[in-house]
C-alpha distance (Angstrom), angle and dihedral (degrees) to the residues before:
residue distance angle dihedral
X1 . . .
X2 3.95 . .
X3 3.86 112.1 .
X4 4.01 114.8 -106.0
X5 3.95 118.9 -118.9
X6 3.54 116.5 -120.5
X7 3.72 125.9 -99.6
X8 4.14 83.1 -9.2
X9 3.65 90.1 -69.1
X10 3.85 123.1 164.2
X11 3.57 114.5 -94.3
X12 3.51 123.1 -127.5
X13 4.18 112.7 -165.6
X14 3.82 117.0 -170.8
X15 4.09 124.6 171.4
X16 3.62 135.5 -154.5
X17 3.92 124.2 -112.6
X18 3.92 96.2 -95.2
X19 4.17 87.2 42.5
X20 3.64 100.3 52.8
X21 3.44 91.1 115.6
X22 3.26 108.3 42.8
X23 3.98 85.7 44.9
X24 4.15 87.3 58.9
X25 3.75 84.4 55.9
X26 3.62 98.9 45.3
X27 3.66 92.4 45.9
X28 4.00 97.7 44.8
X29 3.95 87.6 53.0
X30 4.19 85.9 60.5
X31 3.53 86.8 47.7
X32 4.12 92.8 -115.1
X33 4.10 143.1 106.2
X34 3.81 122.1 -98.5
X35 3.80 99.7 -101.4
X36 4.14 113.8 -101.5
X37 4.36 101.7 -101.6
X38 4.12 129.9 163.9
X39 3.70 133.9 -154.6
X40 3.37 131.1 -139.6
X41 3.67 103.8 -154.9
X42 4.01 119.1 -150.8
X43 3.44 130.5 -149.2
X44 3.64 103.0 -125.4
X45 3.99 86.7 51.7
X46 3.25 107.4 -86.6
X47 3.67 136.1 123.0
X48 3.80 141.9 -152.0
X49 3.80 112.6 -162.7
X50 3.56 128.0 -149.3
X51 4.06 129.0 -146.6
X52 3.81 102.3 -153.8
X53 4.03 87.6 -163.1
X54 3.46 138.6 70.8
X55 3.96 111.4 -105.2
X56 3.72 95.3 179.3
X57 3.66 111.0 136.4
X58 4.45 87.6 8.7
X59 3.61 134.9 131.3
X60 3.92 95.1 -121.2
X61 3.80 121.6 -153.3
X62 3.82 131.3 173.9
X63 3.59 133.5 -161.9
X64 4.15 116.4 -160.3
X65 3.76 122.6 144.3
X66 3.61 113.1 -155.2
């Protein structure tokens, strides 16, 4: 049962680094393209991602296993 968009708004999909795949999948079955992200990796382990498209007015999902 896929998940319905709010208010028929696009939907963006993005995924994590260890979800890529599973994010491809996900985002071929609604017909779409992962959305376009970067990460700024820090040295102590953490991470700041970055959504390299607008989401304003989007149904946001995003994939990350932990």
């Amino acid at each position: 049962m896929k998940p319905q968009a709010v208010a028929n708004s696009p939907i963006k999909i993005f995924a994590g680094t260890q979800s890529a795949y599973l994010g491809r999948m996900i985002a071929k079955s609604y017909g779409t393209e992962l959305g376009k992200t970067t990460v700024l990796r820090f040295s102590d382990g953490e991470f700041q991602p970055y959504y390299e498209e607008s989401v304003r007015g989007c149904t946001v999902f995003i994939i990350q296993s932990t």
